[in-house]
N, C-alpha and C positions, 0 to 999 in steps of 0.2 A: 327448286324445280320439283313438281311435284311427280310420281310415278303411277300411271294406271296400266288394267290389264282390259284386254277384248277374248271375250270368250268366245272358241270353235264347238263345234256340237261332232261328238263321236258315237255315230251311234244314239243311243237315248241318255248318254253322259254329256257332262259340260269337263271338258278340258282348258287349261291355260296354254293359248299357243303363239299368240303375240302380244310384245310389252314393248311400248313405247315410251320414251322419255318428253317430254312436252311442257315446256313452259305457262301454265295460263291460258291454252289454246280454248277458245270457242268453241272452233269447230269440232277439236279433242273432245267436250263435254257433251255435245249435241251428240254426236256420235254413240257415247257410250248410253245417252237416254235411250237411244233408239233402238242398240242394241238389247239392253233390259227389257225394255216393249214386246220384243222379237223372241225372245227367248225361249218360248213356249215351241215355236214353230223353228223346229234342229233344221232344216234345210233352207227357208229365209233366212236364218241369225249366217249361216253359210256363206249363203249367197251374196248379201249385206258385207259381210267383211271383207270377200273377194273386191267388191265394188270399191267399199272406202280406203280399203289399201294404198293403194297408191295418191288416192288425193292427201292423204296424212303423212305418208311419206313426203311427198311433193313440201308440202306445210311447214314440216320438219324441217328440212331443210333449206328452204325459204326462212324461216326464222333463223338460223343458224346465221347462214349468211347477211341478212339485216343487221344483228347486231356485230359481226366481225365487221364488218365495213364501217358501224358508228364507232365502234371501236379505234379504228384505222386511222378516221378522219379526226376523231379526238385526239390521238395521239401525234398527229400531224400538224394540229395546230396548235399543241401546246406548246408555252414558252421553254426553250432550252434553258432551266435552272443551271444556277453556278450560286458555290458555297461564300454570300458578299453579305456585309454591312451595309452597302450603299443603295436605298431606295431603289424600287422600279421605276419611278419618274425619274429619278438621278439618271439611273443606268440605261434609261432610253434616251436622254439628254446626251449624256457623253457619247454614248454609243453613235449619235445621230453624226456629232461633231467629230469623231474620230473617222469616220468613215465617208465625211466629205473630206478629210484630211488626207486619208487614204486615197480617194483618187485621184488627188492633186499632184501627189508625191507620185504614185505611179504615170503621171500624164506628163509631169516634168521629169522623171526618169527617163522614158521615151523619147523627150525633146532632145535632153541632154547627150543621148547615144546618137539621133539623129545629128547634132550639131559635130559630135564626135569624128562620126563616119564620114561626114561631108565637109570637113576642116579645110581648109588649101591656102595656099600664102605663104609667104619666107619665114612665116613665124609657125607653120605647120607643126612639127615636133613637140613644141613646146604647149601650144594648145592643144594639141592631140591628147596627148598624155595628160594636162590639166583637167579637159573634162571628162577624160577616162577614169581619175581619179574622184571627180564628183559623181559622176555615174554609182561607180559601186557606194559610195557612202551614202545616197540616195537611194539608192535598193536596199541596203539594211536596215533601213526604217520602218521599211511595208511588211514584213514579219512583224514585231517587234507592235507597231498598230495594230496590227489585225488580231494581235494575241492576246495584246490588252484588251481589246474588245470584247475578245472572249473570255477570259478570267475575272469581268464584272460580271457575266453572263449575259452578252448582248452577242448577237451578231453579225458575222461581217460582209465583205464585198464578196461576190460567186463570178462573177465573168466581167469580160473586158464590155460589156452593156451597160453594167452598173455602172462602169467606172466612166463611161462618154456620159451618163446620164447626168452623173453625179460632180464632175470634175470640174473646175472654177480657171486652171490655169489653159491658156488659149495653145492648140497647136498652130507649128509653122510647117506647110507642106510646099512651101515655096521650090521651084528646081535651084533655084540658087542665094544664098544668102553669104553676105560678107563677112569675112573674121568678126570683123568690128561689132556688126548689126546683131549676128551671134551673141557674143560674151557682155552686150547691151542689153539683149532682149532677158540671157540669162538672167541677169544681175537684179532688171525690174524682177522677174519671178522668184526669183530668192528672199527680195524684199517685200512679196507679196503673200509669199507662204511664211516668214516670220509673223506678219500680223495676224495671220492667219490660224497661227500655233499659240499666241498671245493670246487671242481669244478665244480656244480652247480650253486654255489655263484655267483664263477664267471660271470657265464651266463647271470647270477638274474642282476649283476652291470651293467653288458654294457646294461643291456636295463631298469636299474634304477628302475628294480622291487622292491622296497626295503620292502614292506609285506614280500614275499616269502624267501630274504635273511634276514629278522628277524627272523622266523620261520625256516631255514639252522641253524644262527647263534642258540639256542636255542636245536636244535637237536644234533648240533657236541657237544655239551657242556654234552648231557644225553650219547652220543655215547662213549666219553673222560673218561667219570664217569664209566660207562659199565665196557668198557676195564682196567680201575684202578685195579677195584676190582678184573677183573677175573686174572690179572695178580697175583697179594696180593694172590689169592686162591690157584696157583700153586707155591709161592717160597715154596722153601725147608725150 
């Protein structure tokens, strides 16, 4: 940033009385020819600097502003760094498949509560409590994703928009569904989001994520457990 001065005329003296800071300015340069030109004549050089004041001010701070806002907007679109081994094409890969996993698991959370609350039948208690139980081991997942996401340096779901956007398992908004139809429908979604984690895995290996395909492995294994039981709930 370079620094000039504009001289005032005192009298038959030239004084220093304004100093601008200016980056490169055109207009900054034009200005100071002019006033040079002027310099002879103490009451033009005067009058001139009264005039250009404020359009150099104005300038000034229009450049200011310009670059705060490129600034802004760079800063806003650069990627969230995390301290990884794993390629940016990996970490966009997983990142991608974690985060349709994430709203699955959030979208069957929901189901599962929904089926919860609306349980009824002589066998009430016992399923109540069954998928209260899957409930919460289903919610401790979606931390647990979303984290991983971000300790590759990727990231994750912002709102329940994303997650309709994004979510593979179907909701039931039915006013009424049966025991049966319930820990049925469960059973397919359990068996839908193991394959679902399975081929994530995959993802995880080719780029030798092996955290994240610890934590798959660990989940199919509670997913596996899920679906046993709800099957067990419906034989005859």
């Amino acid at each position: 940033m370079a620094v000039f001065s504009l001289c005032a005329i005192d009298g038959t003296s030239i004084r220093h009385s304004v100093v601008f800071a200016l980056a490169n300015s055109a207009l900054f340069r034009k200005c100071h020819r002019n006033v040079a030109r002027r310099s002879e004549n103490a009451a033009g050089v005067q009058c001139f600097l009264l005039k250009i004041k404020p359009r150099l001010h104005m300038r000034f701070q229009g450049e200011v502003m310009t670059t705060a806002t490129a600034e802004l907007k760079i800063r806003q679109q650069a990627p969230i760094l995390a301290a990884t081994d794993i390629s940016t094409e990996q970490v966009a890969a997983i990142t991608a498949s974690l985060n349709t996993l994430l709203a699955d698991v959030f979208a069957l959370y929901l189901k599962v509560k929904n089926f919860h609350w609306h349980m009824s039948g002589p066998h009430f208690r016992d399923y109540h409590l069954l998928l209260d139980d899957h409930a919460d081991q289903i919610l401790a997942m979606t931390d647990e994703i979303a984290e991983r996401v971000r300790k590759i340096g990727g990231t994750t779901i912002r709102s329940i928009g994303q997650i309709a956007k994004l979510q593979r398992v179907l909701d039931n908004d039915a006013d009424y569904v049966t025991p049966t139809d319930m820990l049925g429908e469960l059973h397919e979604d359990e068996k839908a989001l193991t394959l679902s984690m399975r081929a994530v895995h995959v993802v995880c290996d080719e780029a030798e994520d092996i955290a994240t395909a610890s934590l798959l492995e660990n989940w199919i294994d509670q997913s596996q457990r899920r679906s046993w039981f709800l099957f067990e709930s419906t034989r005859a």
